[in-house]
C-alpha positions as MATLAB code, in Angstrom:
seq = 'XXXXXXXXXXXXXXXXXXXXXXXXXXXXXXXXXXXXXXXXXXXXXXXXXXXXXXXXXXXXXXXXXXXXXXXXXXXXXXXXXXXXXXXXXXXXXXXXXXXXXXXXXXXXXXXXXXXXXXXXXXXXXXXXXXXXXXXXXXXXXXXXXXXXXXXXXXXXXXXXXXXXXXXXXXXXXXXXXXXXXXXXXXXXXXXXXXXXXXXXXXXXXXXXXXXXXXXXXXXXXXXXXXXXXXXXXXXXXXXXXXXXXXXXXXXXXXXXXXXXXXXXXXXXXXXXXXXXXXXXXXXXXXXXXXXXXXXXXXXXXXXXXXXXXXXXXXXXXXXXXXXXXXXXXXXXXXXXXXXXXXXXXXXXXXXXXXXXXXXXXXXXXXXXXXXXXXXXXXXXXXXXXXXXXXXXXXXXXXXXXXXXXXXXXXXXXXXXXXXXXXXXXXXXXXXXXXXXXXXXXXXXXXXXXXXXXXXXXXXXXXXX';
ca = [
     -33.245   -7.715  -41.152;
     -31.817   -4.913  -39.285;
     -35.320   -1.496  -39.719;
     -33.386    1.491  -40.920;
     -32.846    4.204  -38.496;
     -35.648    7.043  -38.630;
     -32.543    9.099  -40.319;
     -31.635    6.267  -43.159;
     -35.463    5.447  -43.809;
     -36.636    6.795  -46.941;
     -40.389    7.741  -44.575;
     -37.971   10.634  -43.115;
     -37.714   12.340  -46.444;
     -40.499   15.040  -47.217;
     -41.237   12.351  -50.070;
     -45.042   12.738  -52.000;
     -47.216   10.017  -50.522;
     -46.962    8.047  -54.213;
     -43.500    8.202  -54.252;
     -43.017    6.914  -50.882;
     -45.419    3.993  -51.779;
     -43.619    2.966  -54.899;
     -40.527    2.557  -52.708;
     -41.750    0.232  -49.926;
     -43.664   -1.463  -53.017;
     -40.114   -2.012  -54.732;
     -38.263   -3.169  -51.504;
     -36.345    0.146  -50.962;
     -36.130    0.466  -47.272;
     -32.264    1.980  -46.099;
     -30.859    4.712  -47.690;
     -27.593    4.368  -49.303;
     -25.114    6.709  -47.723;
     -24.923    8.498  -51.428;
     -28.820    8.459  -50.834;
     -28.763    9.653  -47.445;
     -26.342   12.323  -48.259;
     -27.452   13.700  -51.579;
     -31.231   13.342  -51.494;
     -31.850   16.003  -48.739;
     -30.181   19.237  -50.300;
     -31.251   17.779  -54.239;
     -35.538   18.090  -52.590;
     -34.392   21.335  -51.115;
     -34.003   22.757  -55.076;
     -30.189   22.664  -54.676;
     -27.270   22.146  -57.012;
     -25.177   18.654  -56.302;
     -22.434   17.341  -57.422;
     -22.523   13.385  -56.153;
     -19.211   11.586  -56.421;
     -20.299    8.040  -56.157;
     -19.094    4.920  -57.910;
     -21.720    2.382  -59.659;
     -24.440    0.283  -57.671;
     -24.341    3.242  -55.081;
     -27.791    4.204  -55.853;
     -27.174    7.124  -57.280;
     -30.373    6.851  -60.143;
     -32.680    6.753  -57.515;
     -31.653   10.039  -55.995;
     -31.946   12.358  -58.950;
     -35.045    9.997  -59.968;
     -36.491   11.183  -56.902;
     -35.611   14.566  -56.671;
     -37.397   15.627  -60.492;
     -40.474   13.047  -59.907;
     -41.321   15.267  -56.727;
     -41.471   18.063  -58.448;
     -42.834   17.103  -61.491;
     -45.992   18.763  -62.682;
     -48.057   15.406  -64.174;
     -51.281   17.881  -65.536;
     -48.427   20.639  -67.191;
     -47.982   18.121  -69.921;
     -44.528   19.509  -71.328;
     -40.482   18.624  -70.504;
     -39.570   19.552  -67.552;
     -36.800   17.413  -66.838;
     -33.647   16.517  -68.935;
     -31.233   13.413  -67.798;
     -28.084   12.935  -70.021;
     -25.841    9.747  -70.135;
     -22.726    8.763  -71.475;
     -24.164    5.503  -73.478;
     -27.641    3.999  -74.782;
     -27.480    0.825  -72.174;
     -27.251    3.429  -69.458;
     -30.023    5.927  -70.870;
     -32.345    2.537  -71.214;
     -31.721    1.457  -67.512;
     -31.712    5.472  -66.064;
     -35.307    5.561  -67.896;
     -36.286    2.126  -66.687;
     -35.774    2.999  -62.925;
     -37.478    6.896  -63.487;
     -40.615    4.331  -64.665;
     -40.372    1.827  -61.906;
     -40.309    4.662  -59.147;
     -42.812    7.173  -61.081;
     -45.599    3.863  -61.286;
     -47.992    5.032  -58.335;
     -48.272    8.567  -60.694;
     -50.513    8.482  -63.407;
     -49.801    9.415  -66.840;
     -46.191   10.186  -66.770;
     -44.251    9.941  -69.628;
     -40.532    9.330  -70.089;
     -39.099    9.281  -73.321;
     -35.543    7.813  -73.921;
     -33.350   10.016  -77.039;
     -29.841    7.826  -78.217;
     -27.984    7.312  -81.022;
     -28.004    4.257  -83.203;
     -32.234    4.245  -84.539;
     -33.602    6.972  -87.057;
     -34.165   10.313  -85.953;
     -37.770   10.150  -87.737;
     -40.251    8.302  -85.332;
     -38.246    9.686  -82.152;
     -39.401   13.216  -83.768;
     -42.606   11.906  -83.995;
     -42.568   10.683  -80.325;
     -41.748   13.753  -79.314;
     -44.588   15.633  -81.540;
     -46.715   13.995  -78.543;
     -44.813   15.153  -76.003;
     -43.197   14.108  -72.847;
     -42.731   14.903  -69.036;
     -39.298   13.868  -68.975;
     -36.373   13.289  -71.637;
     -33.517   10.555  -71.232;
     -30.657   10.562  -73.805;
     -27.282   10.914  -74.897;
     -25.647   14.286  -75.627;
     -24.925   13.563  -79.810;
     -28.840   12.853  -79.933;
     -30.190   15.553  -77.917;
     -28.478   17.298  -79.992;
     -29.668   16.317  -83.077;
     -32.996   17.243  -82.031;
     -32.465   20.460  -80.769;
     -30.086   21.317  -84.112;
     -33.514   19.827  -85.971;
     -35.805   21.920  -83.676;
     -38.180   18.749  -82.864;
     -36.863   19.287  -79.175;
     -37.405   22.289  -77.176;
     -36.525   22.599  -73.377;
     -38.756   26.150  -72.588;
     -39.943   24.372  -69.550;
     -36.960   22.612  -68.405;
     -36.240   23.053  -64.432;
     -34.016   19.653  -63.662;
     -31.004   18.967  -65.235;
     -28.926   15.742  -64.594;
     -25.510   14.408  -66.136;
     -24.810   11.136  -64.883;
     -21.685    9.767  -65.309;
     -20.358   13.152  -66.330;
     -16.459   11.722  -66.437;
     -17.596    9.619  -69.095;
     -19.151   11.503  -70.791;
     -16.163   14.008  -71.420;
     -13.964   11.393  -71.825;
     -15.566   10.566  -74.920;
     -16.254   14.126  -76.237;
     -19.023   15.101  -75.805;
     -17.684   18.644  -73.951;
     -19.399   20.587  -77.665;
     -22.359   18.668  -77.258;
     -22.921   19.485  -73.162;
     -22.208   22.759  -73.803;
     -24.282   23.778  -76.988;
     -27.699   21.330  -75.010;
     -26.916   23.572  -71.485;
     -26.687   26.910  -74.038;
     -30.763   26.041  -74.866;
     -31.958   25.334  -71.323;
     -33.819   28.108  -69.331;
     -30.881   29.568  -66.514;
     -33.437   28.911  -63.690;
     -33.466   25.289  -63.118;
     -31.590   23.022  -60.726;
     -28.472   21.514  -62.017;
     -27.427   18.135  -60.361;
     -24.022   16.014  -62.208;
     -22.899   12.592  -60.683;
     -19.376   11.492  -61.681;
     -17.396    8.655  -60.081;
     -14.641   10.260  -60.765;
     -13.724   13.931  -59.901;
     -10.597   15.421  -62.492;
     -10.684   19.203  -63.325;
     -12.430   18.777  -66.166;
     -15.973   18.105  -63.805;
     -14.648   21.355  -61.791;
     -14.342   23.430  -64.693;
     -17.823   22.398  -65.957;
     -19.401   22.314  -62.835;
     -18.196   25.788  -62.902;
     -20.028   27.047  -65.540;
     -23.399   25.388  -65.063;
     -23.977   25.167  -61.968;
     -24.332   27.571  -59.058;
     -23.455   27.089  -55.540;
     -23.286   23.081  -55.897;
     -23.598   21.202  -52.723;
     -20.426   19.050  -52.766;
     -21.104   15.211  -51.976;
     -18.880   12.239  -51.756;
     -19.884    8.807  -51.085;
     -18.357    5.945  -50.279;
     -18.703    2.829  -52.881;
     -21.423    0.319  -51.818;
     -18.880   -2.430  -52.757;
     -17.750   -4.521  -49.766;
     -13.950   -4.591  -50.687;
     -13.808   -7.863  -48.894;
     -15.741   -9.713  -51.752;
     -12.945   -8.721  -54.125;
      -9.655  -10.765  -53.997;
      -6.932   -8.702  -55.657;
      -3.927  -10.290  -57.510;
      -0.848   -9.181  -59.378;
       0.951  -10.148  -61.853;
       4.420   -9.435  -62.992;
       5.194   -9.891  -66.942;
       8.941  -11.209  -67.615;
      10.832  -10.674  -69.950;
      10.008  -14.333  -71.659;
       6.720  -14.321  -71.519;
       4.203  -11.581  -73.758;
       1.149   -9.972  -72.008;
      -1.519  -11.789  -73.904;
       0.070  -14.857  -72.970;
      -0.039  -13.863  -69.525;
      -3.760  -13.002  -70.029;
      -4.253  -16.142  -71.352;
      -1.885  -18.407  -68.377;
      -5.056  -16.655  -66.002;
      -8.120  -17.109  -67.852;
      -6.612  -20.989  -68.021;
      -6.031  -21.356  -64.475;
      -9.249  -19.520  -63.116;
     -11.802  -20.327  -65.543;
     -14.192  -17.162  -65.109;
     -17.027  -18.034  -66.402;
     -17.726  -14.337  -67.175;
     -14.511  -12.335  -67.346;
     -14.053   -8.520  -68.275;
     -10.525   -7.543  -69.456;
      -9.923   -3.829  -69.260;
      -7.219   -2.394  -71.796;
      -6.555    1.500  -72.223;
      -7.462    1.850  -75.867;
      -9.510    0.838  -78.257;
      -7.161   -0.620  -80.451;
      -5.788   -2.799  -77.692;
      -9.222   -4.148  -77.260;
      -9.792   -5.314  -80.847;
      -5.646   -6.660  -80.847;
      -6.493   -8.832  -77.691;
      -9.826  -10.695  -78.604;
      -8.182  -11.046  -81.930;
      -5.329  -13.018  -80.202;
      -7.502  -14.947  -77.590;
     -10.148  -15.714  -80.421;
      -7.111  -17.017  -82.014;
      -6.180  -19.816  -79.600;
      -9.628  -20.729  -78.975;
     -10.780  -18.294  -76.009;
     -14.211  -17.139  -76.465;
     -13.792  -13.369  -77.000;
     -15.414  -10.384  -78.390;
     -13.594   -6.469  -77.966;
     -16.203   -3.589  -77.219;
     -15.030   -0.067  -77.581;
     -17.164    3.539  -78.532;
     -16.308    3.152  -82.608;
     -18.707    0.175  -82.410;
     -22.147    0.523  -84.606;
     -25.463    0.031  -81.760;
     -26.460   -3.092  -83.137;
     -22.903   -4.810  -82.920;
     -22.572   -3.431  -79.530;
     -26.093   -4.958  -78.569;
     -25.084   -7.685  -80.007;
     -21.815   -8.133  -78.070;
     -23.537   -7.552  -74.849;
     -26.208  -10.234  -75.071;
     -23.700  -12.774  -75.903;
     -21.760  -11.601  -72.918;
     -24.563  -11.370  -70.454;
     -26.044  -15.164  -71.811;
     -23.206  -16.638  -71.185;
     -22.258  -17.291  -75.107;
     -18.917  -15.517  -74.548;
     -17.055  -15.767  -71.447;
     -14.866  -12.586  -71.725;
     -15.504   -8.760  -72.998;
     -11.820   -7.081  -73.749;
     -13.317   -3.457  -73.457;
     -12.198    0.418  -72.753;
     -13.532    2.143  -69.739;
     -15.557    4.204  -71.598;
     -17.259    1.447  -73.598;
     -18.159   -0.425  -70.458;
     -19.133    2.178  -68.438;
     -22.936    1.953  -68.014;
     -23.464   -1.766  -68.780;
     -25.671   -3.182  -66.390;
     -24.068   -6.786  -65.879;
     -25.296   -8.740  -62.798;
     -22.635  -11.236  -62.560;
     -19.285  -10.894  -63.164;
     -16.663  -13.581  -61.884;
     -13.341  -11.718  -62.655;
     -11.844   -8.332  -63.786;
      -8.569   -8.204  -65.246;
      -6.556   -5.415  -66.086;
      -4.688   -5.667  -68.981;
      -2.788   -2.447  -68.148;
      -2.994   -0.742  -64.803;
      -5.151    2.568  -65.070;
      -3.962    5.468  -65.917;
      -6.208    6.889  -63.088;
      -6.460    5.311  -59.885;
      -9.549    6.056  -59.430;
     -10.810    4.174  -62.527;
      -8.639    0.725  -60.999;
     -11.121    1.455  -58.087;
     -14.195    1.716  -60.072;
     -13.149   -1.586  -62.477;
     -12.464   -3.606  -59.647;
     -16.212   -3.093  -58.552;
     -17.584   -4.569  -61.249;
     -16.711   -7.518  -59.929;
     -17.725   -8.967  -56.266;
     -21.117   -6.906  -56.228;
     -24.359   -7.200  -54.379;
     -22.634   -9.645  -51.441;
     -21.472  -12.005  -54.103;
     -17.534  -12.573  -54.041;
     -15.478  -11.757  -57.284;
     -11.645  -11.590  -57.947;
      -9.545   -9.012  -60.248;
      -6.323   -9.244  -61.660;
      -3.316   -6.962  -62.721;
      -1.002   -7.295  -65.129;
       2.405   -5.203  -64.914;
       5.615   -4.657  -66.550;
       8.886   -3.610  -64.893;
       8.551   -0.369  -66.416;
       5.029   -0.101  -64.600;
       6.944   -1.029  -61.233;
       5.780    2.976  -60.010;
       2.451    2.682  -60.886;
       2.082   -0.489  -58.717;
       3.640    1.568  -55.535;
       1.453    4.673  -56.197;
      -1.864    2.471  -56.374;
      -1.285    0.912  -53.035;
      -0.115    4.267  -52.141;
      -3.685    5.274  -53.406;
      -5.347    2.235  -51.905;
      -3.860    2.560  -48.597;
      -2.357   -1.365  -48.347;
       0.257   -3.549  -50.213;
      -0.696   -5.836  -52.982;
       1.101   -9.337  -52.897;
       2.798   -9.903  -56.245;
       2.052  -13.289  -57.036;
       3.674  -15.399  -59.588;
       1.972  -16.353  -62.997;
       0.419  -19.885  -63.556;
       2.915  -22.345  -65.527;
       2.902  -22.257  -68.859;
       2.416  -26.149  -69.822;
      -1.442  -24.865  -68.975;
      -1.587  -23.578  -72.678;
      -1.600  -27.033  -73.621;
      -5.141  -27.680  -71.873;
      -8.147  -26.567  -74.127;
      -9.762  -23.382  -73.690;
     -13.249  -22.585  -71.491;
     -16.170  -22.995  -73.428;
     -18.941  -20.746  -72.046;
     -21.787  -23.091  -71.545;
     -24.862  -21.307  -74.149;
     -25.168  -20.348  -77.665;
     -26.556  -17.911  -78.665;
     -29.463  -18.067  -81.347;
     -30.856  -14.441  -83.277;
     -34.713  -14.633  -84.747;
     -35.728  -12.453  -87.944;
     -39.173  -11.521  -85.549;
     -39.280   -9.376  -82.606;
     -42.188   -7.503  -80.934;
     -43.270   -5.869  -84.184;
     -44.022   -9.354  -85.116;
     -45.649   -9.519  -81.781;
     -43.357  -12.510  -81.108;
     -43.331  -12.842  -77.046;
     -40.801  -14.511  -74.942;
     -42.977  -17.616  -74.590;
     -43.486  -18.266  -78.193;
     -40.085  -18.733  -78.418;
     -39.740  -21.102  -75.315;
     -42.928  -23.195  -76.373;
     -41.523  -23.339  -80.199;
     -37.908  -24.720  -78.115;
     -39.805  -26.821  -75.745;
     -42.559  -28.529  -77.489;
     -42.684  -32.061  -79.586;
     -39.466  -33.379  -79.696;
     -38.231  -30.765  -76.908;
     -35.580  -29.342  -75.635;
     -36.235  -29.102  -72.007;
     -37.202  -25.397  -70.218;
     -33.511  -26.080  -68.167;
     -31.472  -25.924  -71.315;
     -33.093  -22.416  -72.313;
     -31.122  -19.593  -71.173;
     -32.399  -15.300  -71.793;
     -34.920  -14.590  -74.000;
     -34.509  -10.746  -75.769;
     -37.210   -8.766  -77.631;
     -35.861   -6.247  -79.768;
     -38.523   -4.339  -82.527;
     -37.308   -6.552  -85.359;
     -35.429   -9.039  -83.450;
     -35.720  -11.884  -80.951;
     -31.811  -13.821  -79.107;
     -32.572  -16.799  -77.075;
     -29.582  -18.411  -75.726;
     -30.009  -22.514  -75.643;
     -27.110  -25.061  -74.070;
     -24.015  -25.610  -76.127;
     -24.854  -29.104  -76.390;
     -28.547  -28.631  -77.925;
     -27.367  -25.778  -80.004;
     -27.789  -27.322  -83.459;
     -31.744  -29.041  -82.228;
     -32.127  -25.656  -81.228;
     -31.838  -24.471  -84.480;
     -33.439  -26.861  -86.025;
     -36.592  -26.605  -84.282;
     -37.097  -23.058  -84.759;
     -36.103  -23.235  -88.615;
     -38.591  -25.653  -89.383;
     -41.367  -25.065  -86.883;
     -43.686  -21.929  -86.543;
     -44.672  -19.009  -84.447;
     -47.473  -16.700  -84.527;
     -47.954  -19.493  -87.517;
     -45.219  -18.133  -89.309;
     -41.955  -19.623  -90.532;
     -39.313  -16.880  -89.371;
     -35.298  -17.286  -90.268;
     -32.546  -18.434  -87.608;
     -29.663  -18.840  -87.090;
     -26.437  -19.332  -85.405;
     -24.326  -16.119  -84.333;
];
């Protein structure tokens, strides 16, 4: 492994000794060029706006910038992060925790949408150092006076596109109306539209300006396109692709949410394992959607950008683009989901005729010439459809139960057992437990943890 220059090394920073230890500790060595760029002027007590797409490393930069100056013995809020969605608040607190662990007694609290207002009150009756939430929450809390932000100096919107796009411009501006004028101000977005400037505008003062390029090695991504005829409909098309390819793990992008729910509906139809995630969706039906997706129970999420920005997926075999964006930025920022972390990945685009000027002012946009490649024969409808390879199983017991992870895998794996191979992710939720089991062991599966015990209780199970 190539040492980082003294300039890309996180030991050139004027870092607090802790901070710098919880870094080597977590393997953090080379700055990111978002890192490398941003992180100077944000310890400096500067405004930033950070244009950076996701898995630049963006979280660790404004993580960095309010655990430096965080006061641990002035036990009161001092810093506020805001994000578009609750997966993305959970993982943005997750990583403040991870990097704050060689500090004592710092407390993050995480404010979203989707539990009861009442114990997150009384959470926040014993106060906090730092606040992670989303802006319909925050505001609840601040409308219900169990929130005040006296002592606020660091404010962060991440994903601040998003977070406009789905409306939260009342909320952003009735939370930045209550915070004290002093305080530093930094807003990542991975995309940049007026909207950002406007805001930026009124919040901030005399941002430093950054722009990074995407840690995404193009070169992992294959890119394909796909022109509709006249005899053939879209979903079919969808379909022809998901036949030929067989992603094990496929995310179909569509431009609204009624699209979404239209397309699963058709592929569920003709056998396709497929579930449609969009903003409208209660919190429990979205967390439910995304651990079939990420146990491999489903094989494809048709989603909005907005829905699936934030969601923390670590493999992803294909992208496919129902419609082309409607901003090229966002076909750059799909694509990525796919191909990450050195692993390869492929995307697909669908197009019409009428789209033919969209296609010419992306590779305008992209700087190179997509090959338009012609869609798979249709006598591949006749071949069944990909199953994904688990099953999905929910529990009536979670950690308020004080059911662990291993209970469930020694209740699976015991007399008569299922072996420890054909177990996939085991999730704790307060009043819930999912383990995802092979396909074919599904129904022993079940079985076994109907009529056998944990914590020496009989809990109910079953199939979703």
């Amino acid at each position: 492994m190539n040492k980082p220059t003294n300039q890309s090394a996180f030991s050139s920073l004027n870092l607090h000794h802790n901070l710098l230890e919880s870094l080597t500790s977590l393997g953090y060595q080379k700055m990111t060029p978002i890192q490398a760029q941003s992180l100077p002027p944000v310890l400096a007590g500067k405004d930033v706006i950070a244009q950076a797409k996701t898995g630049s490393g963006k979280t660790a930069v404004f993580s960095l910038g309010l655990l430096e100056k965080l006061e641990v013995k002035r036990f009161c809020i001092q810093a506020l992060v805001l994000c578009p969605t609750r997966e993305l608040a959970d993982q943005v607190a997750k990583e403040i925790r991870r990097l704050a662990r060689g500090t004592q007694n710092i407390k993050v609290l995480t404010l979203c949408g989707g539990v009861p207002l009442g114990p997150q009150a009384s959470s926040l009756k014993h106060g906090a150092h730092i606040i992670v939430g989303t802006p319909g929450r925050i505001e609840d809390h601040l409308n219900k006076g169990t929130l005040k932000f006296d002592d606020v100096n660091t404010l962060v919107l991440d994903e601040a596109d998003r977070m406009l796009d789905m409306g939260f411009q009342l909320a952003l501006d009735a939370i930045t109306g209550r915070l004290p004028t002093q305080r530093q101000t930094l807003l990542f977005s991975a995309t940049y539209p007026e909207q950002i400037k406007s805001i930026a505008k009124r919040i901030m003062t005399r941002p430093v300006v950054v722009q990074a390029e995407t840690t995404h090695d193009s070169t992992t991504i294959q890119q394909h396109l796909y022109k509709i005829d006249d005899g053939i409909s879209r979903v079919t098309a969808l379909r022809l692709l998901l036949q030929k390819y067989h992603p094990g793990s496929t995310l179909v992008f569509c431009n609204t949410r009624r699209e979404t729910e239209q397309v699963a509906a058709e592929l569920t139809k003709h056998s396709v394992s497929a579930l449609a995630l969009h903003g409208d969706l209660e919190q429990r039906a979205r967390d439910q959607i995304l651990i079939q997706f990420a146990n491999k129970s489903i094989s494809v999420l048709v989603a909005t950008d907005v829905a699936a920005r934030g969601l923390d997926i670590e493999t992803l075999d294909a992208v496919i683009n129902y419609h082309i964006a409607n901003e090229y930025e966002v076909h750059l920022h799909r694509i990525g989901r796919t191909g990450r972390a050195g692993k390869s990945g492929a995307a697909y685009t669908l197009y019409s005729e009428n789209e033919h000027y969209k296609v010419e002012r992306l590779e305008s946009f992209l700087g190179h010439r997509i090959k338009t490649e012609p869609l798979p024969t249709p006598d591949l409808l006749n071949q069944p459809a990909f199953r994904p390879p688990m099953v999905t199983l929910k529990i009536g017991a979670g950690k308020k139960q004080k059911v662990r992870a291993g209970d469930i895998l020694g209740a699976l794996t015991g007399e008569n057992s299922i072996s420890g191979e054909q177990v996939g992710k085991i999730q704790l939720f307060d009043q819930w437990a999912y383990v995802a089991v092979s396909r074919d062991v599904a129904n022993h599966a079940l079985k076994k943890l109907t009529e056998g015990k944990m914590k020496g209780r009989s809990f109910r199970v079953w199939r979703i």
